[in-house]
C-alpha positions as CSV (number, residue, x, y, z in Angstrom):
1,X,178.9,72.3,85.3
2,X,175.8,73.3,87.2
3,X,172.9,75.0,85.3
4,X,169.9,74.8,88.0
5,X,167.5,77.8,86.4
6,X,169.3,78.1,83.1
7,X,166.7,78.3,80.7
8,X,166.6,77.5,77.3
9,X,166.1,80.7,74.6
10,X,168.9,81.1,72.4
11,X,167.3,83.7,70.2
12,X,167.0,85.8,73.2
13,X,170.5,85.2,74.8
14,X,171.9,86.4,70.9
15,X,169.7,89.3,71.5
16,X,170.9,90.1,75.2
17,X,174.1,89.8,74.3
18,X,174.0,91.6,71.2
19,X,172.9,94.8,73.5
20,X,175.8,94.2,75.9
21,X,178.3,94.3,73.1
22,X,177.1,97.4,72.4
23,X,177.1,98.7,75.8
24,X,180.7,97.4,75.9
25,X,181.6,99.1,73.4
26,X,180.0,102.7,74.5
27,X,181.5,101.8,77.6
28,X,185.6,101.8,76.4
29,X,185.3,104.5,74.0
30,X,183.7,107.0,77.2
31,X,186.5,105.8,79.2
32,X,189.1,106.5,76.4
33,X,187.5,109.8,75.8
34,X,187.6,110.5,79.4
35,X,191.1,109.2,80.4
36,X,193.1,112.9,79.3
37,X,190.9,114.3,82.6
38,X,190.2,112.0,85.0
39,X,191.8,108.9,87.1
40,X,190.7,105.4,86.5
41,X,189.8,104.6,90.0
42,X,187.3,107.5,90.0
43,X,185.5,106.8,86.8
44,X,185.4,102.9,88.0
45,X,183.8,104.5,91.5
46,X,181.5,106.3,89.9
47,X,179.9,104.1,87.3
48,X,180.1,100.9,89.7
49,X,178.3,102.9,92.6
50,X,175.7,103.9,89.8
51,X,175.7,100.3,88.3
52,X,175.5,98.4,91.8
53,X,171.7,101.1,92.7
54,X,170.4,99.7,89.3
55,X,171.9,96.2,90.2
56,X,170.0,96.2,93.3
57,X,166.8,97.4,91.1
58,X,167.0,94.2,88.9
59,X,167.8,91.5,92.7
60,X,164.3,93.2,93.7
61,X,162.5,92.1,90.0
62,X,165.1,88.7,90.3
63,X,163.5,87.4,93.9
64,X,164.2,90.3,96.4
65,X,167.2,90.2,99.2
66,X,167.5,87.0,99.6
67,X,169.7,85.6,96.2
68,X,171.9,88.0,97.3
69,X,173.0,85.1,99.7
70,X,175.4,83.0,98.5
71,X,176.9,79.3,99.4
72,X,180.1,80.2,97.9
73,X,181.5,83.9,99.0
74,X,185.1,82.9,98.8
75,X,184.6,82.1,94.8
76,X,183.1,85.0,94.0
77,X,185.6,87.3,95.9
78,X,188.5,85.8,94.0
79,X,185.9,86.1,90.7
80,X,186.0,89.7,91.6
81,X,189.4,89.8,92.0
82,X,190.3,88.5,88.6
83,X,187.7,91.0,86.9
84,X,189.1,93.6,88.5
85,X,192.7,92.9,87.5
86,X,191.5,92.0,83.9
87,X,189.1,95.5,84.0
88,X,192.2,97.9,85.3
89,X,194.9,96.1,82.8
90,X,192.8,96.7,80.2
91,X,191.1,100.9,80.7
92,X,194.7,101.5,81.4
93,X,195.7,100.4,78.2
94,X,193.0,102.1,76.3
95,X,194.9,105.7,77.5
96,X,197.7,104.7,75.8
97,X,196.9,102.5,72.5
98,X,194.6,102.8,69.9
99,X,190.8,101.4,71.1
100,X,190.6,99.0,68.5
101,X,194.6,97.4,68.7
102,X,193.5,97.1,72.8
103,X,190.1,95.4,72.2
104,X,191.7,93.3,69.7
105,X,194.1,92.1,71.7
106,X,192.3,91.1,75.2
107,X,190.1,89.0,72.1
108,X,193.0,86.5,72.4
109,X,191.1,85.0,76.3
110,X,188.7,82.7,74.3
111,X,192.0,80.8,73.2
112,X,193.7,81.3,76.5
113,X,190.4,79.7,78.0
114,X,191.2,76.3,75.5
115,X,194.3,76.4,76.5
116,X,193.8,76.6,80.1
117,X,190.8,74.1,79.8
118,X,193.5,71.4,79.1
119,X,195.4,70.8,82.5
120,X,192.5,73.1,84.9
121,X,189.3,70.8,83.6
122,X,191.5,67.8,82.0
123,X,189.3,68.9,78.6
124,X,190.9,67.3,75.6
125,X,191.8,69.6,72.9
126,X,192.6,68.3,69.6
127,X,194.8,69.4,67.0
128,X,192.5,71.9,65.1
129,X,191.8,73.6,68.5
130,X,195.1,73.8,68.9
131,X,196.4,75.1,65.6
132,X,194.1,77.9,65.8
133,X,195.4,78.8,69.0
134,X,199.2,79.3,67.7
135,X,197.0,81.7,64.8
136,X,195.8,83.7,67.2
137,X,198.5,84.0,69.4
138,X,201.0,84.7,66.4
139,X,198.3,87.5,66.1
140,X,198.8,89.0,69.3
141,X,202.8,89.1,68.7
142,X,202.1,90.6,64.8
143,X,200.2,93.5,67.3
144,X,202.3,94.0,69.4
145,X,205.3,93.9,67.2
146,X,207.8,93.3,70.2
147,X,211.4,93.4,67.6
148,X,210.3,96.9,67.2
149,X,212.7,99.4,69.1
150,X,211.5,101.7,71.3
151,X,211.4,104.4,69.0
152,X,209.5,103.2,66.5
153,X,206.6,102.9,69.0
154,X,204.1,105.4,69.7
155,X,204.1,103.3,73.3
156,X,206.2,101.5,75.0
157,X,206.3,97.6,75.0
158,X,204.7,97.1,78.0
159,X,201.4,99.0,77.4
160,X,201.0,95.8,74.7
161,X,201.1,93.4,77.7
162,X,198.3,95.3,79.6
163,X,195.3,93.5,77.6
164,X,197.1,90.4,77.5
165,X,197.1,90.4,81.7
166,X,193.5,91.3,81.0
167,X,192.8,88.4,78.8
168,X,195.0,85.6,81.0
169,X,192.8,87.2,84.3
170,X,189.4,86.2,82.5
171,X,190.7,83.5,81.2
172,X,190.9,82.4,84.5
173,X,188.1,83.4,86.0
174,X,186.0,81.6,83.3
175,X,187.5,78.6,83.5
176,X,187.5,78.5,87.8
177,X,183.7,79.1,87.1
178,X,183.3,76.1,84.9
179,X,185.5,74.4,87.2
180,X,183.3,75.6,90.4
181,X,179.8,75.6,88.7
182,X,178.5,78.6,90.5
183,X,174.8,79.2,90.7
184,X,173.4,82.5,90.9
185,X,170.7,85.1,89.6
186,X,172.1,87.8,87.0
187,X,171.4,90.7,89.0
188,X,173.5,89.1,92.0
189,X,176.0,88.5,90.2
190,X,176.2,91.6,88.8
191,X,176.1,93.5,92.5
192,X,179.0,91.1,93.6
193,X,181.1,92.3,90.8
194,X,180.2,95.8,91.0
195,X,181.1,95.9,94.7
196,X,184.7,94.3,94.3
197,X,185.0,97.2,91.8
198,X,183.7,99.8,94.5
199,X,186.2,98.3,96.9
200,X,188.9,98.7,94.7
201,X,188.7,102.2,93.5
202,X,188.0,103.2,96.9
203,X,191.5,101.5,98.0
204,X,193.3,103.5,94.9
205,X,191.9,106.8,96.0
206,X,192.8,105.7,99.7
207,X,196.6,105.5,98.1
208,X,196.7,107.7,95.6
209,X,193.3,110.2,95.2
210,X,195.7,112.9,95.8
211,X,197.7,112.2,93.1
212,X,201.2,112.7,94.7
213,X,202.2,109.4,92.3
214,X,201.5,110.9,89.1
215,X,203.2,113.6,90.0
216,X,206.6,113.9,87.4
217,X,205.5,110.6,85.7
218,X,205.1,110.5,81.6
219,X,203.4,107.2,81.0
220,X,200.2,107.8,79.6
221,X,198.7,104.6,81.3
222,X,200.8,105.2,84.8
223,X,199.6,108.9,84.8
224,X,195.9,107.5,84.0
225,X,195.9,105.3,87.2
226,X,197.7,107.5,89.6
227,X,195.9,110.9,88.7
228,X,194.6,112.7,91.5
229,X,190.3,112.9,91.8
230,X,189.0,116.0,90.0
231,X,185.1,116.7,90.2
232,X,183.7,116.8,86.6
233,X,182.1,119.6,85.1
234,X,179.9,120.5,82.5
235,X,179.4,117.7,79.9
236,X,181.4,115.5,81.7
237,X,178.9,115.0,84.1
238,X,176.7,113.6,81.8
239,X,179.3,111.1,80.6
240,X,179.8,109.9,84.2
241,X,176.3,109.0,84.7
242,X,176.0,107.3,81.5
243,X,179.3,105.4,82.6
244,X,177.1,104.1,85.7
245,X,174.1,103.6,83.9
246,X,176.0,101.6,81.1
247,X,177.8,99.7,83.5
248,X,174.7,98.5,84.8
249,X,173.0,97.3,81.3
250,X,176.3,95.5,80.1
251,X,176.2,93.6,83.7
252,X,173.0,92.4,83.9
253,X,172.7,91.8,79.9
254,X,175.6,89.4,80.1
255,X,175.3,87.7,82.6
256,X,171.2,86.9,81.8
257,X,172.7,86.2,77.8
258,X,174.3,83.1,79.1
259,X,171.8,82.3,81.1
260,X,169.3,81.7,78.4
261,X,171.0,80.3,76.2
262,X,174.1,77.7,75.8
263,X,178.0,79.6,75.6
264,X,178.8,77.8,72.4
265,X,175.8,79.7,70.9
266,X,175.7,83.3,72.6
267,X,180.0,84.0,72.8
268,X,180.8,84.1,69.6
269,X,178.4,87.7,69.1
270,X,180.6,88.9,71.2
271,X,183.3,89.3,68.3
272,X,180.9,91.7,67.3
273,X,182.8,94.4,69.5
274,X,185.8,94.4,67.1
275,X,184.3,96.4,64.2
276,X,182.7,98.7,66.8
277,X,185.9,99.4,68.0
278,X,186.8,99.8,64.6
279,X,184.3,102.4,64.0
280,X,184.7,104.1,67.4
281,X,188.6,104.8,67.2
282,X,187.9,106.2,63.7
283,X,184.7,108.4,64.6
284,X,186.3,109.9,67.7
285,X,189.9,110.2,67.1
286,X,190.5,109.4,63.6
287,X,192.0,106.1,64.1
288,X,192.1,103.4,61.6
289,X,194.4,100.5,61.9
290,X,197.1,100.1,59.8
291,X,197.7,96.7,57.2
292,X,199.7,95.1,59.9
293,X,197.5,95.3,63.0
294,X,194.6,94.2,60.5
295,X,196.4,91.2,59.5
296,X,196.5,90.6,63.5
297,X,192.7,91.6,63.9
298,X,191.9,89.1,61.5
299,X,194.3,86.2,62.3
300,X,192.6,86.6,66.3
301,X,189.4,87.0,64.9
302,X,189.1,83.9,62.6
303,X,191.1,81.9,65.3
304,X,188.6,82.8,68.3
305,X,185.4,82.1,65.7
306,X,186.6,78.5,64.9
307,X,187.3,77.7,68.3
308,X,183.6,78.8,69.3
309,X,182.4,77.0,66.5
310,X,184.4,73.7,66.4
311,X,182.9,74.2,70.1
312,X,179.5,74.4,69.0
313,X,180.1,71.8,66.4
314,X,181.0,68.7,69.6
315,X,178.2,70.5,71.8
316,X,180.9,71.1,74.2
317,X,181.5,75.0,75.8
318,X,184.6,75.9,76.3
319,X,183.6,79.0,78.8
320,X,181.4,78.3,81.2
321,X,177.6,78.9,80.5
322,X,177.7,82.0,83.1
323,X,180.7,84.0,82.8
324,X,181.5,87.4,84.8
325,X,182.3,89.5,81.7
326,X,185.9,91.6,82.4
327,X,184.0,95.1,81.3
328,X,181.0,95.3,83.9
């Protein structure tokens, strides 16, 4: 894997990445709050053309124009492919589940990544790596619960599967970009990521900004993707431009964490967005998960840790050393 300019401050990647986590997490629970109002598509619009003008701030601090160039433009279009896929699978879920049982959930990529790093990078994985993957993936199914009947869900089996398609799609964007060794500045990375998120809302309003799709639907998640554009008002305002302005600090926080410091060391903070989504679902809209999803949380939760730090432990990284987060 190619580092070039990496350099070598691990206290300040924790740090970095510590205030992404954070943004992240402001970041899912103003979408959530948002999504009874407002399409997905347009709140990804607004916050991406506001996080690509601050983007474009940080390229001018990073070098100027020129590291927006790039050797490799067909890699990072695919890269911004996969985080949109994994970005949309994911907001959509949030209008349906509970903000901690989707975060939880899209937690499961770190062990999607080991598994993928097996027959993608030709990695060998031994058998502690591997048990903890089964723990972790029996702790997606006790989530999701799929011998349940349809009725005894407050939503419908397939909502479950949204973060999951979100996890597999970073999954496999961070291990292409191991795979690739890509080499460029945070900020430029960031703008490349923010337009593929600009190009796609713009295609979904293109399609569907009139809403004629959501029209008659009762899917929560459906109705969330397919609403028609509506200018916001009042408050909401406000929580748009944070949106953009957010989307801008987690982007360039991120990608600069793993930057200055080595994966195995920075990725496993980001496990720190679990109790925040905790503590958000409850705060907001008085949601506190039950004994069973815990039992979940903490079978992912302990499985992704010891992967990161059996990792950590053979100086080995099992995601590349500078990953496109899913939520920029």
């Amino acid at each position: 894997m190619a580092t070039h300019d990496k350099a070598n401050n691990p206290g300040l990647g924790i740090g970095l990445i510590l205030i992404a986590i954070v943004a992240i997490s402001f970041n899912d629970m103003l979408i959530k709050l948002l999504s009874g109002g407002y399409p997905l598509h347009q709140m990804v619009f607004t916050r991406s053309t506001i996080g690509i003008l601050f983007s474009l701030i940080f390229v001018q601090l990073e070098g100027g124009w020129g590291i927006l160039k790039t050797d490799t433009p067909w890699l990072h279009l695919l890269r911004g492919i996969l985080i949109v896929i994994a970005n949309l699978s994911f907001f959509a879920a949030l209008a349906s589940l509970p903000l901690a049982d989707t975060t939880a959930i899209f937690f499961v990529a770190p062990l999607i990544i080991t598994l993928l790093s097996i027959p993608l990078l030709g990695e060998k994985v031994g058998p502690l790596r591997i048990g903890a993957v089964v723990v972790g993936l029996l702790g997606v199914v006790i989530m999701t619960q799929p011998w349940q009947s349809s009725a005894e869900r407050d939503a419908p089996f397939v909502i479950y599967l949204l973060p999951v398609i979100g996890a597999v799609t970073y999954a496999l964007n961070q291990v292409m970009t191991r795979m690739l060794g890509v080499a460029s500045k945070a900020s430029a990375m960031a703008v490349y990521v923010q337009g593929a998120f600009i190009i796609a809302s713009l295609g979904f309003w293109a399609v569907a900004g009139d809403g004629r799709y959501a029209e008659g639907l009762e899917n929560e998640s459906l109705i969330f993707l397919l609403r028609a554009w509506v200018m916001p008002e009042g408050r909401d305002v406000w929580l748009f431009l944070g949106l953009g302005l957010n989307s801008a600090i987690v982007g360039y926080t991120l990608a600069q964490a793993y930057r200055m410091a080595d994966a195995a060391t920075v990725a496993p903070f980001e496990y720190a967005g679990l109790p925040l989504a905790i503590f958000w679902g409850w705060m907001i809209w008085g949601d506190l998960p039950n004994g069973v999803v815990l039992a979940g949380i903490g079978l992912i939760l302990g499985s992704g840790l010891f992967v990161f730090l059996r990792e950590r432990q053979k100086k080995k990284s099992v995601i590349s050393g500078k990953p496109i987060q899913r939520r920029y």
